[in-house]
C-alpha positions as CSV (number, residue, x, y, z in Angstrom):
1,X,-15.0,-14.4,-22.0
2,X,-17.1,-15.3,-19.0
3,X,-14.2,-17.2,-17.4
4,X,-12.1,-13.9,-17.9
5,X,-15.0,-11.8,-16.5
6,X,-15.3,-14.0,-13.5
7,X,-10.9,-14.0,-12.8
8,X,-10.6,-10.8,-13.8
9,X,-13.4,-9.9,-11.1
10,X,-11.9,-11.9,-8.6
11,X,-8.7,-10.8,-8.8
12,X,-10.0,-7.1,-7.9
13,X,-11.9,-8.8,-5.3
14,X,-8.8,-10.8,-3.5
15,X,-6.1,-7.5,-5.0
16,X,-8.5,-5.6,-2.3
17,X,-9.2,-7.8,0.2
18,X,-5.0,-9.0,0.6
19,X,-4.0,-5.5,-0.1
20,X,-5.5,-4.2,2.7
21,X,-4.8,-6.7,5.1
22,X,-1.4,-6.5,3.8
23,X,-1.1,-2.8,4.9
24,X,-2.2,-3.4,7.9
25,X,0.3,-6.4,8.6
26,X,3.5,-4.4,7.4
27,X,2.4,-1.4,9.3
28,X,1.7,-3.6,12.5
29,X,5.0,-5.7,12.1
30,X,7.6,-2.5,10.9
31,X,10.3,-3.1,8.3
32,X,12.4,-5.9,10.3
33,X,9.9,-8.4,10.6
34,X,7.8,-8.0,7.8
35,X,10.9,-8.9,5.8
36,X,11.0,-12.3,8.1
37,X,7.7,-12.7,6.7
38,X,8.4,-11.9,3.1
39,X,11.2,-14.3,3.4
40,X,8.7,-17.1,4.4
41,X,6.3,-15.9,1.6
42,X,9.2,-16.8,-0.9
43,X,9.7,-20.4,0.3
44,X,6.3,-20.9,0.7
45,X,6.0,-19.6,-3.4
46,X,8.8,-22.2,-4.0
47,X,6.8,-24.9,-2.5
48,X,3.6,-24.2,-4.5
49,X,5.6,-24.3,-7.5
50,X,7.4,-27.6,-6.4
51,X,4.1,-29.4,-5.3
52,X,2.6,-28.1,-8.8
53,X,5.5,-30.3,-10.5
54,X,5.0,-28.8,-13.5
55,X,1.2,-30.7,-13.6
56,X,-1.2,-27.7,-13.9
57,X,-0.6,-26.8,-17.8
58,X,-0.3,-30.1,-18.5
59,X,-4.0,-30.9,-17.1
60,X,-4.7,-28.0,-18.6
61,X,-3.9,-28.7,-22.6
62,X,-5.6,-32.1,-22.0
63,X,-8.5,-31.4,-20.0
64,X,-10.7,-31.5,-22.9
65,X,-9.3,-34.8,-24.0
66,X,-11.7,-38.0,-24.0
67,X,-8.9,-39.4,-21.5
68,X,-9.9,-36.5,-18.6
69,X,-10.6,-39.1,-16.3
70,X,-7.3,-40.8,-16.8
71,X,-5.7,-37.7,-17.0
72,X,-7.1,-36.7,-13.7
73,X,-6.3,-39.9,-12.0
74,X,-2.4,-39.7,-13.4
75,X,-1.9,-36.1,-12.1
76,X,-3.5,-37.4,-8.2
77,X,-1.1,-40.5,-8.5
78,X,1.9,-38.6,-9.6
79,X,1.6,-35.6,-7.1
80,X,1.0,-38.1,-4.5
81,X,3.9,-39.8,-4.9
82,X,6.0,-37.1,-5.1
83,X,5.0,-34.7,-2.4
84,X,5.8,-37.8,-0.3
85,X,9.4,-37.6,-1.2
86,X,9.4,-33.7,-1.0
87,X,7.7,-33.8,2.1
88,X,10.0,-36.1,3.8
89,X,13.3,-33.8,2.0
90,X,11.4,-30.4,3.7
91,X,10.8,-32.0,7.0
92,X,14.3,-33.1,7.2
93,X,15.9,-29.2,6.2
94,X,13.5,-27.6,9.0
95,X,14.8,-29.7,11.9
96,X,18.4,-29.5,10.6
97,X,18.7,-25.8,10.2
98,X,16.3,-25.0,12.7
99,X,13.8,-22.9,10.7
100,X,10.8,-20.9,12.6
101,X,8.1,-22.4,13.6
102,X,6.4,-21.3,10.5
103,X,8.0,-23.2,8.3
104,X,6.3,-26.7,9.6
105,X,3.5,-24.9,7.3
106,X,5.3,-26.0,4.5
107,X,5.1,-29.8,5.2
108,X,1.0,-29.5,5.2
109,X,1.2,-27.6,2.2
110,X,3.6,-30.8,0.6
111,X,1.1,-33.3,2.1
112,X,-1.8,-31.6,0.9
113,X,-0.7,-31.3,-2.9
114,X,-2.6,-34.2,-4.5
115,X,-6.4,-31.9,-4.1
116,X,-4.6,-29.7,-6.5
117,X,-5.5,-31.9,-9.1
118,X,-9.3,-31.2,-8.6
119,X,-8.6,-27.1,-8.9
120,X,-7.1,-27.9,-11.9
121,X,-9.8,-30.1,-12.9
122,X,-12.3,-27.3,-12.7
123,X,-10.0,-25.0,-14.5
124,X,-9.8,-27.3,-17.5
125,X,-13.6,-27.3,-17.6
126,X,-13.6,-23.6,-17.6
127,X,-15.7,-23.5,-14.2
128,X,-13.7,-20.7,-12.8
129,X,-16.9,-19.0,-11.5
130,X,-17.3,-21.5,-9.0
131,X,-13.3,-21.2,-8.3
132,X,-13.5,-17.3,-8.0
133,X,-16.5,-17.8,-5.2
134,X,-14.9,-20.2,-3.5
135,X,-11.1,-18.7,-3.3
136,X,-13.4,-14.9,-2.7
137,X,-14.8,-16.7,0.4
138,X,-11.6,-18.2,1.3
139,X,-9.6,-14.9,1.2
140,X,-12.3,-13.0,3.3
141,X,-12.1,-15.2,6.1
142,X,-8.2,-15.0,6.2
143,X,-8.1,-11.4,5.2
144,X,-10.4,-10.4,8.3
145,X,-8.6,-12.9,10.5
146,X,-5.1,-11.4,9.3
147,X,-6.0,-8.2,10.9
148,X,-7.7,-9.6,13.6
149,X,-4.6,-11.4,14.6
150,X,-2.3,-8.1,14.2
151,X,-5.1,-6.5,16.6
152,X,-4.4,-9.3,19.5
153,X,-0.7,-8.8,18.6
154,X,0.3,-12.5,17.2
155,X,3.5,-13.2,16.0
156,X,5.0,-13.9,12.3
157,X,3.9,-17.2,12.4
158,X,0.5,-17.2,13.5
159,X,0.4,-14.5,10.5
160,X,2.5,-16.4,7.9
161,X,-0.1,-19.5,8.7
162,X,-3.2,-17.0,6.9
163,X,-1.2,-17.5,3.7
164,X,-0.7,-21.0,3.5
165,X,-4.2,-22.1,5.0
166,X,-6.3,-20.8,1.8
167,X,-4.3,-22.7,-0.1
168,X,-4.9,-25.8,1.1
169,X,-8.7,-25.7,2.1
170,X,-9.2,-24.8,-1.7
171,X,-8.1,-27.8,-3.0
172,X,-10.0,-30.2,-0.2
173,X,-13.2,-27.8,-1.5
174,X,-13.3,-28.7,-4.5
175,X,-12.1,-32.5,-3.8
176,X,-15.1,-32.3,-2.1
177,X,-17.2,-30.5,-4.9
178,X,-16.0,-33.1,-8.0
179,X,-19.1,-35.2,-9.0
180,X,-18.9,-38.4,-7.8
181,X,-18.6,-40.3,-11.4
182,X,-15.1,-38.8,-12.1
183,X,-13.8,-40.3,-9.4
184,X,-13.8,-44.3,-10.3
185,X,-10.9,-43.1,-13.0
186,X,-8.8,-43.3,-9.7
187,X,-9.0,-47.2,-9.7
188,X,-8.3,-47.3,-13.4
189,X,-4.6,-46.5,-12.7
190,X,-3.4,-49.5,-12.9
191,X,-4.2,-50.8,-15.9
192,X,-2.2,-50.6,-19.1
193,X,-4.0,-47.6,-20.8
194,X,-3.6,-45.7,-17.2
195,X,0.1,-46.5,-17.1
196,X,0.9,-44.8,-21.0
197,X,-1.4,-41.8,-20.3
198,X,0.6,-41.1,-16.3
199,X,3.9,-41.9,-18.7
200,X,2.8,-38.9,-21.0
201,X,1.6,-36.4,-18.3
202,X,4.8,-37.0,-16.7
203,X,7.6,-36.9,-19.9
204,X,5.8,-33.2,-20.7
205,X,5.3,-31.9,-17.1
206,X,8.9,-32.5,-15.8
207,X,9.7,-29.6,-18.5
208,X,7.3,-27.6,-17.2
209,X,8.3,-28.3,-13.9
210,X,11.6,-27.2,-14.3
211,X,10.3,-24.0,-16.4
212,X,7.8,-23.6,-13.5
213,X,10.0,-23.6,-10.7
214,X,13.4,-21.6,-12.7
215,X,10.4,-19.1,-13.0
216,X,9.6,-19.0,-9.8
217,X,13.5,-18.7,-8.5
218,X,14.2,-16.0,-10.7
219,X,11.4,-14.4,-9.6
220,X,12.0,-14.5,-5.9
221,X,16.0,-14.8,-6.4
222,X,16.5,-10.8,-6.0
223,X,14.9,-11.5,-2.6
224,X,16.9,-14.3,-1.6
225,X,20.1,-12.5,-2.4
226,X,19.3,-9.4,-1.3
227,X,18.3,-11.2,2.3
228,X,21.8,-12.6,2.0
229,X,23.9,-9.2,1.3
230,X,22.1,-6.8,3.3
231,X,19.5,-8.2,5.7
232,X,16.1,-8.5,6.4
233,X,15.4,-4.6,7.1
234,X,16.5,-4.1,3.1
235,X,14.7,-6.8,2.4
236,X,11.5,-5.2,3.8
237,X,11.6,-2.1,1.8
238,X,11.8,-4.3,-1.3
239,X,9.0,-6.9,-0.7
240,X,7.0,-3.4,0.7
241,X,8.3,-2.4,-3.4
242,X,7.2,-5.8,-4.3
243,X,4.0,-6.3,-3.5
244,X,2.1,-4.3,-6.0
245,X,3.6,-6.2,-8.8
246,X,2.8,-9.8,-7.0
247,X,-1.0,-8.7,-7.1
248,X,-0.8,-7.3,-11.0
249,X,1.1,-10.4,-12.2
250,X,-1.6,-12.3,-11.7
251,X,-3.1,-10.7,-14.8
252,X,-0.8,-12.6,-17.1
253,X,-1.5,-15.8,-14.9
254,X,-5.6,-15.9,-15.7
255,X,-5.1,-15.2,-19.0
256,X,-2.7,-18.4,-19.5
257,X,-5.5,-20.0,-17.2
258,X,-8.3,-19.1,-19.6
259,X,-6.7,-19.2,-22.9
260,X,-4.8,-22.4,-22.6
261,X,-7.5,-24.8,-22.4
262,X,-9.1,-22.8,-25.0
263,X,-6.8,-22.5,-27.7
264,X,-5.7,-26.4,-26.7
265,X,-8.7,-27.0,-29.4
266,X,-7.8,-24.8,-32.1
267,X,-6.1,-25.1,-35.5
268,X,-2.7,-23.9,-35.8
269,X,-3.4,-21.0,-37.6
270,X,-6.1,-19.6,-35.8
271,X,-4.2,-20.0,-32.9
272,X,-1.1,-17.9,-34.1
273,X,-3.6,-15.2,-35.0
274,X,-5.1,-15.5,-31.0
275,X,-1.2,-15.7,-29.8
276,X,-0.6,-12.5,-31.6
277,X,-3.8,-10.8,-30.4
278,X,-3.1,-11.6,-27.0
279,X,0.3,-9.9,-26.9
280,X,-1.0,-7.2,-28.6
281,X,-3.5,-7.0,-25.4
282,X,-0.8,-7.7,-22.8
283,X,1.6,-5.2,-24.4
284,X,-1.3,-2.4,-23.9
285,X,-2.1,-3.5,-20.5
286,X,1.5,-3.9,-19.5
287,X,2.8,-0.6,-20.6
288,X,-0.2,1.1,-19.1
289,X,0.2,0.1,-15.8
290,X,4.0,0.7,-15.9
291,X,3.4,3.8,-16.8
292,X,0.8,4.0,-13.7
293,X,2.7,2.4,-11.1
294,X,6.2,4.4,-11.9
295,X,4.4,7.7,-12.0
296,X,2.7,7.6,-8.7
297,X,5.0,5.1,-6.9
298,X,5.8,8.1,-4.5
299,X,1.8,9.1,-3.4
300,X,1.0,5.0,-3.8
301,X,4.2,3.9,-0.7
302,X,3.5,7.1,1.2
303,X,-0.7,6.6,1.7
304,X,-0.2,3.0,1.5
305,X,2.5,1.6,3.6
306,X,3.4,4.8,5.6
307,X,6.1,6.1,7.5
308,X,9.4,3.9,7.4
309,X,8.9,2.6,3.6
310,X,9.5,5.8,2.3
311,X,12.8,4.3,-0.1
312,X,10.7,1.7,-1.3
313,X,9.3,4.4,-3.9
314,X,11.6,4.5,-5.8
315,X,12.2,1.1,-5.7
316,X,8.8,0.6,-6.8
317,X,9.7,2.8,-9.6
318,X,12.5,0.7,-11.0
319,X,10.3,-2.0,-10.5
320,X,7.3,-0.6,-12.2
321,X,10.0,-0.8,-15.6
322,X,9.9,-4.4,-15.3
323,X,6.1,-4.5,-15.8
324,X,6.0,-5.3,-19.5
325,X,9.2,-7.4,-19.6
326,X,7.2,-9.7,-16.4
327,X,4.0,-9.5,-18.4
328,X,5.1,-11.2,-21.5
329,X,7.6,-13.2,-20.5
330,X,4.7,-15.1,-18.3
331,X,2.1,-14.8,-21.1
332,X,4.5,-16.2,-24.5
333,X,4.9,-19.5,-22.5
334,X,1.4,-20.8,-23.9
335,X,3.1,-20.5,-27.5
336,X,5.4,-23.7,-25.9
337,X,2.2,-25.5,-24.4
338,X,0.8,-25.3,-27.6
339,X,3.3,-26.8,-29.7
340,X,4.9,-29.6,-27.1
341,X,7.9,-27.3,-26.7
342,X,8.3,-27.2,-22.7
343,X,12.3,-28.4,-23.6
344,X,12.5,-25.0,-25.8
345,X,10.5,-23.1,-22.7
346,X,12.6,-24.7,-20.0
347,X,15.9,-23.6,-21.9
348,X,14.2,-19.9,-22.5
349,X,14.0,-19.5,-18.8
350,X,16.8,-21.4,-17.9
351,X,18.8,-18.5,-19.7
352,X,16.9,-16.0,-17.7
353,X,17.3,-16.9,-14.2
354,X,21.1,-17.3,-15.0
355,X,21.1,-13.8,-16.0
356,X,19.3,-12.5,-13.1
357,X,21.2,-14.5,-10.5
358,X,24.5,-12.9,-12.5
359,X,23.3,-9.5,-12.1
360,X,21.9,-9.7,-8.4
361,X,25.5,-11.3,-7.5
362,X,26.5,-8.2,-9.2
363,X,24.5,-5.6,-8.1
364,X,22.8,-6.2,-4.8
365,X,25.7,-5.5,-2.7
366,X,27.0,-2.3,-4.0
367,X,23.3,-1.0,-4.8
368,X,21.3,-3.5,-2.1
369,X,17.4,-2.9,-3.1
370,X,18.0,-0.5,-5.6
371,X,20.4,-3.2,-6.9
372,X,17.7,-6.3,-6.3
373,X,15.0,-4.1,-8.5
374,X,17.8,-3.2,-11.5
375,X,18.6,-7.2,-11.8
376,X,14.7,-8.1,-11.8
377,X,13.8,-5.6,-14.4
378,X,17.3,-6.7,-16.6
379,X,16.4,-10.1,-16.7
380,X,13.2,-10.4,-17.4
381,X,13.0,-8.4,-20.4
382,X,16.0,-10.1,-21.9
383,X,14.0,-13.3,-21.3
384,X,10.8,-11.9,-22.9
385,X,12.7,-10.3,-26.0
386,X,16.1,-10.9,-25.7
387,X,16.7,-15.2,-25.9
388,X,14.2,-15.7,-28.7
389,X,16.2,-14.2,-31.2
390,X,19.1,-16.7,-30.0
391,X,18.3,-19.3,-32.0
392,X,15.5,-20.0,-35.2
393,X,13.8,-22.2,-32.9
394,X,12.6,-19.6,-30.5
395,X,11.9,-16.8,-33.5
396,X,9.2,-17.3,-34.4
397,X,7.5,-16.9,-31.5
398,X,9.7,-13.6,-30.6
399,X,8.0,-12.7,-34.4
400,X,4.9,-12.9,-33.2
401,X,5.8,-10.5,-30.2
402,X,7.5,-8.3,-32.6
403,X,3.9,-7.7,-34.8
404,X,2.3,-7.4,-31.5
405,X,4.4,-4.6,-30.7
406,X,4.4,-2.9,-33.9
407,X,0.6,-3.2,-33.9
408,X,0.0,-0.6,-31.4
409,X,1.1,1.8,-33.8
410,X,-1.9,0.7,-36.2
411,X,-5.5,1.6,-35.5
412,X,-6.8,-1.3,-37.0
413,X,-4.8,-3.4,-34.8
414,X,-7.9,-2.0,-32.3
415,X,-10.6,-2.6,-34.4
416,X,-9.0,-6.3,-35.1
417,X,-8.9,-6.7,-31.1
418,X,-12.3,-5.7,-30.6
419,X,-13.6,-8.0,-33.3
420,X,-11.5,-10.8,-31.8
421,X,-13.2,-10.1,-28.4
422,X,-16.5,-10.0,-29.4
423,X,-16.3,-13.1,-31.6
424,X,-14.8,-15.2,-28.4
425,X,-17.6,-13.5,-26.9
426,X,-20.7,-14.7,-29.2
427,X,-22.2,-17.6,-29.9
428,X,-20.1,-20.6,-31.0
């Protein structure tokens, strides 16, 4: 419960700080070239998802292990050794196809992907309160700067480099902040006992990584596509759309965070009674900001964003539909940590993005954003409710999704989710 207190805190901290920066750098770029920026934002999402390599949940289900030390050392090793290869794949695209200048960003980002492994080491020892100061402080020097730089009227670049720069400085902060005694594991790697344990973190992240970054594609492919059929001035309106849902899906994000190291340690029954009381949770929270977001979509783009976003209303209110389907679909991937079924998760989404790329192809050029919003909203409920019931060896987790839902309909279901609470909350 603290570690939720302190995310859940931060996240209105940085939803603030980024939202208003972010007003103030689509109102100072227009339509046009804020969608050259959004396009940016989704490769640079790619690359954070391509550099995680599937590691993060990993680290995360054995970070209370008696092997942490080995564990840590296998995820530095393997992240180093493969952002070398990506790195050396990204350079070689930008100079081919002659991207902007911002995309060089990218590279660092690659380069810099081993400290990751320290973020997630602090993660795994539920210390997010020193996370949420640090990434607070981080995001208040770049938020200021942002609007600094739109003030002495810099380019996309100059501004697409106050994105990527947190990033990176969090993960030398806390390489830097690691007590020193975790660190000899790194010379450990090469014995025999180092070799199985980077052999294990590796067989069950490269699921993950392909769940991870299939996630993250069908997440940004509405963008991609709709860049492609209509251009970056559509694409504007929809990443205007857009980016109120970026800043509420990381709800769904801290509570996998928080609960997966947690419920790492549990037994399996306990921890199909905290799965179902934790979609139970998200389905309230989900539906009730859906219901916020579509009804006041309208006043929300016209105070925030201005004059010249006015369509992305009701694109906002399409997407606003897509709330609970996002929600869940993020959230029912720790029933797959749990069990060692990243194959079964990788397939689940794997089906989605399939779908949504089908009905963007479809779509987005007869309908354009409008299109874009319908596809996103389509596909990920069908990949939150729809797949599971596929096959028998999805059900049961679609079952436990199925009580959840049913459970709003039952005061005790309340009373259960308070108790819950306050038991996570007491003394152990």
């Amino acid at each position: 419960m603290k570690n939720l207190v302190w995310l859940f805190g931060e996240r209105v901290a940085l939803t603030l700080l980024v939202f208003l920066s972010n007003v103030y750098v689509i109102r100072y770029l227009g339509a046009e070239r804020f969608g050259e920026l959004a396009l940016f934002q989704v490769y640079f999402a790619l690359t954070l998802v391509a550099t995680e390599f599937g590691l993060r949940r990993v680290f995360l289900a054995l970070g209370r292990s008696r092997a942490i030390r080995l564990v840590l050392s296998a995820t530095v090793t393997i992240k180093a050794f493969l952002g070398a290869g990506l790195a050396v794949v990204l350079l070689t695209a930008i100079v081919y196809l002659h991207a902007p200048a911002e995309y060089y960003l990218l590279v660092g980002v690659v380069l810099l992907a081993p400290l990751e492994a320290y973020v997630y080491h602090f993660e795994a020892r539920l210390q997010n309160d020193l996370l949420a100061r640090i990434r607070i402080g981080l995001a208040i020097v770049f938020a200021t700067g942002r609007v600094g730089l739109c003030l002495a009227g810099a380019g996309v670049a100059t501004i697409a480099a106050t994105y990527v720069l947190p990033a990176m400085l969090l993960g030398l902060t806390c390489r830097v902040l690691v007590r020193r005694h975790a660190l000899p594991a790194l010379a450990a790697t090469a014995s025999a006992r180092g070799a199985a344990v980077r052999a294990h973190v590796l067989r069950r992240s490269s699921y993950l990584f392909g769940s991870a970054l299939i996630l993250q594609l069908h997440a940004r492919a509405d963008q991609l596509l709709l860049h492609a059929f209509a251009g970056t001035g559509e694409l504007g309106l929809y990443a205007g759309a857009y980016k109120f849902l970026e800043q509420l899906l990381m709800i769904p994000v801290i509570l996998n965070g928080v609960l997966l190291p947690a419920m790492s340690r549990w037994d399996e029954g306990r921890a199909a009674e905290g799965l179902e009381q934790t979609y139970f949770a998200t389905f309230l929270i989900a539906l009730g900001l859906a219901g916020v977001v579509g009804l006041g979509a309208g006043p929300i783009i016209g105070f925030v964003l201005g004059p010249g976003f006015e369509a992305s209303a009701r694109i906002l209110e399409v997407l606003a539909l897509g709330i609970p389907g996002l929600f869940l679909a993020n959230v029912s991937g720790l029933y797959y940590s749990l069990h060692g079924l990243e194959h079964l998760g990788f397939i689940r989404n794997l089906a989605g993005v399939v779908t949504g790329v089908a009905l963007g192809l479809i779509l987005i050029p007869r309908y354009g954003a409008i299109g874009a919003a319908w596809s996103m909203v389509a596909s990920y409920t069908f990949t939150a409710f729809g797949i599971e019931w596929v096959s028998s060896r999805f059900r049961r987790n679609v079952q436990l999704k199925a009580r959840a839902f049913a459970a709003m309909f039952s005061i005790r279901s309340y009373g259960a989710l308070i108790a819950l609470v306050g038991r996570q909350g007491g003394p152990q």
